[in-house]
DSSP file (Angstrom, degrees, kcal/mol; ACC not computed):
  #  RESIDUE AA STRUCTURE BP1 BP2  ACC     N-H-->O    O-->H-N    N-H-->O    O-->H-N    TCO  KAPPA ALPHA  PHI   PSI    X-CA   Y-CA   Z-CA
    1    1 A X     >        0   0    0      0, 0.0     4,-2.2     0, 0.0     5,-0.0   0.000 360.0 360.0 360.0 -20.6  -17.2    0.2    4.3
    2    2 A X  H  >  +     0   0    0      2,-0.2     4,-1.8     1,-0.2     5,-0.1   0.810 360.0  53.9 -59.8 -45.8  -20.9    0.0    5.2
    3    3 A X  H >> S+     0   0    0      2,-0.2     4,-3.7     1,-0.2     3,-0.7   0.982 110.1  42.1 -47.9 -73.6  -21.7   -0.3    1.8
    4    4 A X  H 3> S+     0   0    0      1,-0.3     4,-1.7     2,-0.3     6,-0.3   0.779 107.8  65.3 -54.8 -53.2  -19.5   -3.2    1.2
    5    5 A X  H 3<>S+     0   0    0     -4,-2.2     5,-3.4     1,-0.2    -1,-0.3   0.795 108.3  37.3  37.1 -96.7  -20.6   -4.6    4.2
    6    6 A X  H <<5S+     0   0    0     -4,-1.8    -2,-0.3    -3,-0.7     3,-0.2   0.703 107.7  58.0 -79.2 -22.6  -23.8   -5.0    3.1
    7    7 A X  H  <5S+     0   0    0     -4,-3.7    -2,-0.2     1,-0.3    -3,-0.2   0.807 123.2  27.9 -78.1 -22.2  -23.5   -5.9   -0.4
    8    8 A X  T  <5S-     0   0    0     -4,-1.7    -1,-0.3    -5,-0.5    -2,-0.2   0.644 105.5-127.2-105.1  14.3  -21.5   -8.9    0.6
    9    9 A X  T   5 +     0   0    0     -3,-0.2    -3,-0.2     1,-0.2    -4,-0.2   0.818  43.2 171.2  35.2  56.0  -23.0   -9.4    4.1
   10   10 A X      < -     0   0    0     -5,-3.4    -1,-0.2    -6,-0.3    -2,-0.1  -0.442  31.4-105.1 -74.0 151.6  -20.0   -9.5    6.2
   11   11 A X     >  -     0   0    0     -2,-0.1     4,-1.4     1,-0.1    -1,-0.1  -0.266  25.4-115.2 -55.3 160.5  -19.6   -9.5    9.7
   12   12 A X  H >> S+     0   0    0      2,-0.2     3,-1.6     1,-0.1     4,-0.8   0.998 125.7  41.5 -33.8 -82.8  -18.4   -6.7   12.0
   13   13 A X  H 3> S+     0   0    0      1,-0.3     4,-1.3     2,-0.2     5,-0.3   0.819 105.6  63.9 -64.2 -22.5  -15.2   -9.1   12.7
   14   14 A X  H 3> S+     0   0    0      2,-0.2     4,-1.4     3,-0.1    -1,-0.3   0.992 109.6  40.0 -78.9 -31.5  -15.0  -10.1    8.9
   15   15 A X  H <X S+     0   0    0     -3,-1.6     4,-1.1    -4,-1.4     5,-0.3   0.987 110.1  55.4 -59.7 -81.6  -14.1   -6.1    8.0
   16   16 A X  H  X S+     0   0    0     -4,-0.8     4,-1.8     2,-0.2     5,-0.2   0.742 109.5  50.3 -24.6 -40.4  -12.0   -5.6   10.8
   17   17 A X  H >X S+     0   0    0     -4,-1.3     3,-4.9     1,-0.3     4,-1.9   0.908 110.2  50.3 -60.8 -79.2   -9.9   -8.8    9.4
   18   18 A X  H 3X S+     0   0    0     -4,-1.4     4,-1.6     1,-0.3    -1,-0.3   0.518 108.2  45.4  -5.4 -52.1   -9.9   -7.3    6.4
   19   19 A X  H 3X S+     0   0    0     -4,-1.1     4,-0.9     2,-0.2    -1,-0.3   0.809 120.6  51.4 -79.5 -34.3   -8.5   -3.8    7.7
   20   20 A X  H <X S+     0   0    0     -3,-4.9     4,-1.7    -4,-1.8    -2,-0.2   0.874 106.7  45.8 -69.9 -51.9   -6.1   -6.2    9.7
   21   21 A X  H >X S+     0   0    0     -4,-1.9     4,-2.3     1,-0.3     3,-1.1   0.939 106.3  67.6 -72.2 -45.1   -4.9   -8.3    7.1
   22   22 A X  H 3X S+     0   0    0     -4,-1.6     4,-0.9     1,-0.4    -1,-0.3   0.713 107.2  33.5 -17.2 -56.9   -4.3   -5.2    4.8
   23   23 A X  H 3< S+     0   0    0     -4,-0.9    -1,-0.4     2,-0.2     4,-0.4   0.634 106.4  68.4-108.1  -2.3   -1.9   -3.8    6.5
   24   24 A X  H XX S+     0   0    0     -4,-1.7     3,-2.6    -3,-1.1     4,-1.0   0.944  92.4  57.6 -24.9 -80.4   -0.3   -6.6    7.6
   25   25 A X  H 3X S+     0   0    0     -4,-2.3     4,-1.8     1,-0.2     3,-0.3   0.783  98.0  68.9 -57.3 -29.0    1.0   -7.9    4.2
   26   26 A X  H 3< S+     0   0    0     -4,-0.9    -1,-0.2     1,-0.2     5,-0.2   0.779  92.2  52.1 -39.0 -39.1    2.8   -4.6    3.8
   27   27 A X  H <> S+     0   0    0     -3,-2.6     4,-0.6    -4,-0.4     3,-0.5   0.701 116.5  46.1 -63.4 -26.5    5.2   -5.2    6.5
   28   28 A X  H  X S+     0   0    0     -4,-1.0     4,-1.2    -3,-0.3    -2,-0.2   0.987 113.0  44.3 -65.0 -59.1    5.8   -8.5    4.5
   29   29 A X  H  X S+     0   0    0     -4,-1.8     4,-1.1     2,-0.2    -1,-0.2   0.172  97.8  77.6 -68.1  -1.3    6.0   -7.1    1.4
   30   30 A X  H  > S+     0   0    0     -3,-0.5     4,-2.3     2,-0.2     5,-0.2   0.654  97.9  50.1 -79.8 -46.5    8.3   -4.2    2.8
   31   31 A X  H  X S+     0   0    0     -4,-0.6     4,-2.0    -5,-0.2     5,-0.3   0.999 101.7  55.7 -55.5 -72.8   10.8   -6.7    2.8
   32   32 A X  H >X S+     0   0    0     -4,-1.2     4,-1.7     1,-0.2     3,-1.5   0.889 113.1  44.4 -35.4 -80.0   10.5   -8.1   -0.9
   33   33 A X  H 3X S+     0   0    0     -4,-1.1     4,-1.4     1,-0.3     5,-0.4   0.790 104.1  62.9 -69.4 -38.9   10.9   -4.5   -2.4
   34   34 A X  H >X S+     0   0    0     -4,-2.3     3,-2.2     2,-0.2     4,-0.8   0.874 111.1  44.0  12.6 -90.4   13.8   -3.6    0.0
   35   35 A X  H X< S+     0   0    0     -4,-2.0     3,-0.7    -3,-1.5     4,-0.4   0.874 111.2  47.4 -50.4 -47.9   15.3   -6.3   -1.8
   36   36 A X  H 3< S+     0   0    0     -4,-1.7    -1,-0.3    -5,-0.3    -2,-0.2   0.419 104.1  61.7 -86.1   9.2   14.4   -5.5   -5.1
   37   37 A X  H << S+     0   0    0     -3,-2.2     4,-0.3    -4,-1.4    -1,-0.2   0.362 106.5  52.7 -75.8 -18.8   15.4   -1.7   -4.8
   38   38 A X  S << S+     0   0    0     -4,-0.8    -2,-0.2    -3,-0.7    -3,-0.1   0.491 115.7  34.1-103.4  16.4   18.6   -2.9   -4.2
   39   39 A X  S    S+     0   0    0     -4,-0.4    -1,-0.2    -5,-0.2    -3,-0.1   0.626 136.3  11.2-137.8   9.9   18.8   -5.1   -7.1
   40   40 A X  S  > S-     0   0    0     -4,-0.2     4,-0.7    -5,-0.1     5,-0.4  -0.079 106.3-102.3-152.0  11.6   16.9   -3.4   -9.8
   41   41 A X  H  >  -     0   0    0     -4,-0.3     4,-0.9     3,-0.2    -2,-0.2   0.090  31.4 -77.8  79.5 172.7   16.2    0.2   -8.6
   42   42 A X  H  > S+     0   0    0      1,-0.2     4,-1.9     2,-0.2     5,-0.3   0.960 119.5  45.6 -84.6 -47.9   13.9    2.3   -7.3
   43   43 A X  H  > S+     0   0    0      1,-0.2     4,-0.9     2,-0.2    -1,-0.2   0.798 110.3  47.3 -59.7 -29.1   11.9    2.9  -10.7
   44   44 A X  H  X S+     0   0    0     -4,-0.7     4,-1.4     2,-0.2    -1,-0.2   0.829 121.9  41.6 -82.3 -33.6   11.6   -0.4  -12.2
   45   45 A X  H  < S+     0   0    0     -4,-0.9     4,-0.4    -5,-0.4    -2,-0.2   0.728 117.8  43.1 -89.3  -5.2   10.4   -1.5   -8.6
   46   46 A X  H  X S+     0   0    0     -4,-1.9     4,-1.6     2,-0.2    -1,-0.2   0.778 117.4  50.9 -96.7 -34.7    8.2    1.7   -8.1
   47   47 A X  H  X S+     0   0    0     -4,-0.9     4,-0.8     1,-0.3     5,-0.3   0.895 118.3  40.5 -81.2 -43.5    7.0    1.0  -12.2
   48   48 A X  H  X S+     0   0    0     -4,-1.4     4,-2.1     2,-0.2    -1,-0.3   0.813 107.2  57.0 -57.7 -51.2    6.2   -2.8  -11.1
   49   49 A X  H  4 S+     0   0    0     -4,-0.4    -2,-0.2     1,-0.3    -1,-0.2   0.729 111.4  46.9 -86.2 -25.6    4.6   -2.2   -7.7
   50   50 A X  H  X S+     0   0    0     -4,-1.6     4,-0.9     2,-0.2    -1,-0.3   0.736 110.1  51.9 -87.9 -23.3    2.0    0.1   -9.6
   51   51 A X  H >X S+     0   0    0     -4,-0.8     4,-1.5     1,-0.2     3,-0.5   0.885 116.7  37.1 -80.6 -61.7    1.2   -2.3  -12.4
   52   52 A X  H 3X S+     0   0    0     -4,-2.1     4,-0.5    -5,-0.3    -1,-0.2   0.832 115.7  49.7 -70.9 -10.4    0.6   -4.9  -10.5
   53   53 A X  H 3> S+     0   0    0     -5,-0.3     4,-1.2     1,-0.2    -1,-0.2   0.755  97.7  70.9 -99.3 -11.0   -1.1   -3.3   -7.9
   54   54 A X  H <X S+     0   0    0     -4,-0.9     4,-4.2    -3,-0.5     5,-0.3   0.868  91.6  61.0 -55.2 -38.4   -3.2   -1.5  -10.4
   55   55 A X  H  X S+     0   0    0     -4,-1.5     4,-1.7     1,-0.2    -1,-0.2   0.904  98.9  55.6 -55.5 -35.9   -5.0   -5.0  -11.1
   56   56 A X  H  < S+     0   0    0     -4,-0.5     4,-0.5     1,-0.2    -1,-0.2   0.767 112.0  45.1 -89.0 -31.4   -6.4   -5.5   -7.2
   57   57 A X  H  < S+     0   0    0     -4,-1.2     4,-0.4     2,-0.2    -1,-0.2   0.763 110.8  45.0 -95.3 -13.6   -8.1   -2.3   -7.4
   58   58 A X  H  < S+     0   0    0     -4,-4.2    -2,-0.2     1,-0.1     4,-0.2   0.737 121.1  47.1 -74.3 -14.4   -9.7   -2.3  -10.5
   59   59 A X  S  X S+     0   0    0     -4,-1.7     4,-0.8    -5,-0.3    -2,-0.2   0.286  80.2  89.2 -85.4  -2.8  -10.7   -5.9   -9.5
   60   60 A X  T >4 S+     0   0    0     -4,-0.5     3,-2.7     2,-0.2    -1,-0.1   0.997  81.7  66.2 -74.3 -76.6  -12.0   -5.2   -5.8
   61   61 A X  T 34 S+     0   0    0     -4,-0.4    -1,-0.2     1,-0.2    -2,-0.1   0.692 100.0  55.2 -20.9 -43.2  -16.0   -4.5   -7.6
   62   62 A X  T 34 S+     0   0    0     -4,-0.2    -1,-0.2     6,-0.1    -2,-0.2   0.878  74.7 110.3 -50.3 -45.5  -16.0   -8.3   -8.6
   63   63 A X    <<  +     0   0    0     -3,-2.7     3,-0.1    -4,-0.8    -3,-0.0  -0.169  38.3 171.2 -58.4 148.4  -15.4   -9.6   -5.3
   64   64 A X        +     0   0    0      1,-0.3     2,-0.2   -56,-0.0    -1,-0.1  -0.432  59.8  49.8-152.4  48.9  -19.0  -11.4   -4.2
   65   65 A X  S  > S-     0   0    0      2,-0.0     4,-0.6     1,-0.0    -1,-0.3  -0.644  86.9-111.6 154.7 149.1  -17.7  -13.1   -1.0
   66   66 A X  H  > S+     0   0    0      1,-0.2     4,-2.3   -58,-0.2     5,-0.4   0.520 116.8  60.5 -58.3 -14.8  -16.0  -12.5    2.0
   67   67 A X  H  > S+     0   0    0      1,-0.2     4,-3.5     2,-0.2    -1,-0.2   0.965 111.1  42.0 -72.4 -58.4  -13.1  -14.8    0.5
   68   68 A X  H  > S+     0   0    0      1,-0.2     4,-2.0     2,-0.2    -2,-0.2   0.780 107.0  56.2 -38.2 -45.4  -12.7  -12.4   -2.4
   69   69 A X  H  X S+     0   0    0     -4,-0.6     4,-2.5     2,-0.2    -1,-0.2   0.897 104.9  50.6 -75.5 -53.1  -12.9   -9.6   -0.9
   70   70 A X  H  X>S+     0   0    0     -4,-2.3     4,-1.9     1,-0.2     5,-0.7   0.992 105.7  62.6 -29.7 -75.8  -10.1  -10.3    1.5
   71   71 A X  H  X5S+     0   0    0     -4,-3.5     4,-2.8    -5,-0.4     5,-0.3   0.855 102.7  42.2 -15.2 -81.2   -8.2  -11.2   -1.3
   72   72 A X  H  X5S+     0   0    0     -4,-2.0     4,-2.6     2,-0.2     3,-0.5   0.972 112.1  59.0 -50.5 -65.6   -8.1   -7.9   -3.2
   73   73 A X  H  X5S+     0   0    0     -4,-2.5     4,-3.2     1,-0.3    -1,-0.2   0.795 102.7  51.4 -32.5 -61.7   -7.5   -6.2    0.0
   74   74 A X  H  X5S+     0   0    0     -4,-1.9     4,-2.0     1,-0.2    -1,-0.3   0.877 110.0  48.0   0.9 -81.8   -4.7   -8.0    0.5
   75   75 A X  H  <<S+     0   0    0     -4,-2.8     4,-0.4    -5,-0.7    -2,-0.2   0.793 112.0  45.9 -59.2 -34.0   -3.4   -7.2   -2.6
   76   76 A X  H >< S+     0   0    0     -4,-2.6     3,-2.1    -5,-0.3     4,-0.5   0.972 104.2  61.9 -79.9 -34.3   -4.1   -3.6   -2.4
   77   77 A X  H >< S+     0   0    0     -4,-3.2     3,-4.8     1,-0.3     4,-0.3   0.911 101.9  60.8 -46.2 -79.0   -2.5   -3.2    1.5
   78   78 A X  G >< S+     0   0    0     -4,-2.0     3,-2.6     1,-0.3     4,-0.4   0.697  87.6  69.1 -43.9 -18.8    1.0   -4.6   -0.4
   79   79 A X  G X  S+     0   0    0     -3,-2.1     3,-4.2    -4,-0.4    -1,-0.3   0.914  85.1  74.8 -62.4 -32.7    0.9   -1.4   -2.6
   80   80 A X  G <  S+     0   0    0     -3,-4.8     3,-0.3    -4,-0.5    -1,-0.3   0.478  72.7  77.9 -75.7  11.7    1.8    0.5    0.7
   81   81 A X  G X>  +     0   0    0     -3,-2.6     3,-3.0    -4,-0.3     4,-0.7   0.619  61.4  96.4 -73.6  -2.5    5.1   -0.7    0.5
   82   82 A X  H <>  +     0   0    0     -3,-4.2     4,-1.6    -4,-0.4     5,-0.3   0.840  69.8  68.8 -21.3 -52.3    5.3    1.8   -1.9
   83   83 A X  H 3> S+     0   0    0     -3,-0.3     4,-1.4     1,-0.2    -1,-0.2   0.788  97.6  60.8 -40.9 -45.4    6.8    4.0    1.2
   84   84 A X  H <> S+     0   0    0     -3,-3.0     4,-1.5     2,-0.2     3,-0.3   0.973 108.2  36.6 -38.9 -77.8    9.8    1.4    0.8
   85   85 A X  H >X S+     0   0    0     -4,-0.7     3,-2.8     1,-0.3     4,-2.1   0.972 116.2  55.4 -62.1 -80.6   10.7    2.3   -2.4
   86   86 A X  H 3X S+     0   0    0     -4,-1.6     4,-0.9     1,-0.3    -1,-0.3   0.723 110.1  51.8 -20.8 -39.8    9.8    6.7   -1.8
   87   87 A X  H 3< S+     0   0    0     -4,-1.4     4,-0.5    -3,-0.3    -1,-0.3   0.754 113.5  41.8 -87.9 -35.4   12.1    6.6    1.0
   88   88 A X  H XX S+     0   0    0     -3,-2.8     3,-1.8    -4,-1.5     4,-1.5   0.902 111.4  57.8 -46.0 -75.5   15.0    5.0   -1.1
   89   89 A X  H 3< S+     0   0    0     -4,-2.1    -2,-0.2     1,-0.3    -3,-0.2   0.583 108.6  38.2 -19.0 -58.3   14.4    6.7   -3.4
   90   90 A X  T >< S+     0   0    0     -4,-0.9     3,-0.8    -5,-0.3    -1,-0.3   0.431  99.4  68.4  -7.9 -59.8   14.8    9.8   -1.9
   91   91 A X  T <4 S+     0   0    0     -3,-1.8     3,-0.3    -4,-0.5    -2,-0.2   0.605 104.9  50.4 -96.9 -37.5   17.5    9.0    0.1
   92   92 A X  T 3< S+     0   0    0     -4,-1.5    -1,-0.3     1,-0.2    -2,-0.1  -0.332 111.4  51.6 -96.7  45.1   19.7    8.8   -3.8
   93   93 A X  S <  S+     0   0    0     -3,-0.8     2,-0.3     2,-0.1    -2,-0.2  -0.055  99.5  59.5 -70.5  -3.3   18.5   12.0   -4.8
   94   94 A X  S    S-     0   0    0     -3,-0.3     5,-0.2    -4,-0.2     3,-0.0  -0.787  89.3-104.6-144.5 139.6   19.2   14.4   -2.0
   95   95 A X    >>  -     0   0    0     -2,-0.3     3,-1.6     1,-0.1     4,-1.2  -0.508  36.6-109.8 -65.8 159.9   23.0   15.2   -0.7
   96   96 A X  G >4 S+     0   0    0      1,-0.2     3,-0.8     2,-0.2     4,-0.5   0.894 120.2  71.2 -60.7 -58.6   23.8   13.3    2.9
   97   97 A X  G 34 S+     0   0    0      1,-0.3    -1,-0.2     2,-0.1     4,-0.2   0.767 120.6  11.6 -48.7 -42.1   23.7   17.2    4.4
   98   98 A X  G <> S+     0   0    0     -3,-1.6     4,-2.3     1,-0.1    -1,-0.3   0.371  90.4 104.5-143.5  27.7   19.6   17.0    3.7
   99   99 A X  H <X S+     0   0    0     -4,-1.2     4,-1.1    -3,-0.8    -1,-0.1   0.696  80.2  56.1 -40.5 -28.6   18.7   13.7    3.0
  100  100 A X  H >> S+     0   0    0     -4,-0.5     4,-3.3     2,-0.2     3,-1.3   0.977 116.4  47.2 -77.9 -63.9   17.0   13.3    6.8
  101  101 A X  H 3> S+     0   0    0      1,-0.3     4,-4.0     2,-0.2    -2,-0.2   0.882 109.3  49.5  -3.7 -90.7   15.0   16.5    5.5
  102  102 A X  H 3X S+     0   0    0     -4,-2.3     4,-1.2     2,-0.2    -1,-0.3   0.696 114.1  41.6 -30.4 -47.8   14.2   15.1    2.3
  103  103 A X  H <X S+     0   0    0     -3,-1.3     4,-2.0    -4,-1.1     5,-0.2   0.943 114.7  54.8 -84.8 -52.4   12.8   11.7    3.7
  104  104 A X  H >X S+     0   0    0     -4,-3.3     4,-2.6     1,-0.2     3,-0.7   0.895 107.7  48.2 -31.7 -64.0   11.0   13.6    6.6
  105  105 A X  H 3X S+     0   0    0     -4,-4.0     4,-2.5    -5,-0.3    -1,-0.2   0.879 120.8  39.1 -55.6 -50.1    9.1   15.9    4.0
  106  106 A X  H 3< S+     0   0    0     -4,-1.2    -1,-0.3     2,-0.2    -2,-0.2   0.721 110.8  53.1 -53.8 -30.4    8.1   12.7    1.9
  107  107 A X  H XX S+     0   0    0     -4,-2.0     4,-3.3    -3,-0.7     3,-0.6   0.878 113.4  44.5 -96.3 -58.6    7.4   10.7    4.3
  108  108 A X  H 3X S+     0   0    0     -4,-2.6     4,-1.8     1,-0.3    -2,-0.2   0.911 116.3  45.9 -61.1 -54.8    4.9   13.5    5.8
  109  109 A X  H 3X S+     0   0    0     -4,-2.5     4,-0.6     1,-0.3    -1,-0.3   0.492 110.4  50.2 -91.5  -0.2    3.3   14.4    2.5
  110  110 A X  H <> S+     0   0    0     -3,-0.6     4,-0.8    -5,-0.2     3,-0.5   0.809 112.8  51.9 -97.3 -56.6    2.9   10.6    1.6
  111  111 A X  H >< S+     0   0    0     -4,-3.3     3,-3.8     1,-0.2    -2,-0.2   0.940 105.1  56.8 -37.1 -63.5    1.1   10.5    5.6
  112  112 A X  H >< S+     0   0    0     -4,-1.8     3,-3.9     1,-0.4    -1,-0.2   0.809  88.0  73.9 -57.7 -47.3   -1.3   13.6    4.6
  113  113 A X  H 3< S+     0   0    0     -4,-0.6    -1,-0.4    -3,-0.5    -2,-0.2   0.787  93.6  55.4 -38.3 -37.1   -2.6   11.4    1.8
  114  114 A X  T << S+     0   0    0     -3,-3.8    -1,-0.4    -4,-0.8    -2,-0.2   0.917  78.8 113.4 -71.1 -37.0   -4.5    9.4    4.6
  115  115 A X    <   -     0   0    0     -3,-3.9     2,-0.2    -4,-0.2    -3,-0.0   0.362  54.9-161.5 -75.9-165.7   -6.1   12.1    5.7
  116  116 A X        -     0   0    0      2,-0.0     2,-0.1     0, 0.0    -1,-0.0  -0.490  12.7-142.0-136.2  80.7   -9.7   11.9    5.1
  117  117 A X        -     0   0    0     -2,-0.2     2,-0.4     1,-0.0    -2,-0.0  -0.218  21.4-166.9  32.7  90.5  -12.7   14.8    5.0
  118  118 A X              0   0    0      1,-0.1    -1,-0.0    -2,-0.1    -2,-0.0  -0.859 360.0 360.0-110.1 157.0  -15.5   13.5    6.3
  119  119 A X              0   0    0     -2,-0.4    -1,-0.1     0, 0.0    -2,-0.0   0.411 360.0 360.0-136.4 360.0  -18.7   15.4    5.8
């Protein structure tokens, strides 16, 4: 983020929004696809959620202000309602006996994905 930072000259507080706002619209957007797992499935909404979410991260390099920038962020944070959909998902493939199993294990290996390497 130091990078980004500097090429757009944000504040300290103007990242932190950012980081804020990010994950914010996910809980929002956790909601839409809910709804739209139950009313078109988990693959057309998983197929959807990537297409479109594909746009905000090849488009994130453009932004050339703090306004922008948000923006895209925004837009990528909603992709982590993905989790929505992976946890449905899930939950209709796997018998009742090891479904809990099943979500746990996804749920964990979806987590790991955050971790990070720093060097």
């Amino acid at each position: 983020m130091a990078i980004v930072r500097e090429d757009l000259s944000l504040t300290q507080t103007q990242i932190g929004n950012t980081i804020i706002a990010s994950v914010a619209i996910t809980v929002i957007v956790r909601l839409a696809i809910g709804v739209l797992c139950d009313r078109i499935g988990p693959r057309k909404t998983y197929t959807g959620l990537l297409l479109l979410g594909a746009l905000p991260v090849m488009g994130i390099g453009l932004a050339d202000s703090f306004e922008t920038f948000l923006l895209a962020r925004l837009a990528i944070g909603a992709i982590g309602a993905s989790f929505v959909i992976t946890q449905y998902h899930t939950s209709m493939m796997f018998a009742p006996n090891v479904v809990g199993t099943a979500n746990a294990t996804s749920a964990g290996w979806g987590n790991l994905g955050g971790v990070r390497h720093k060097s």
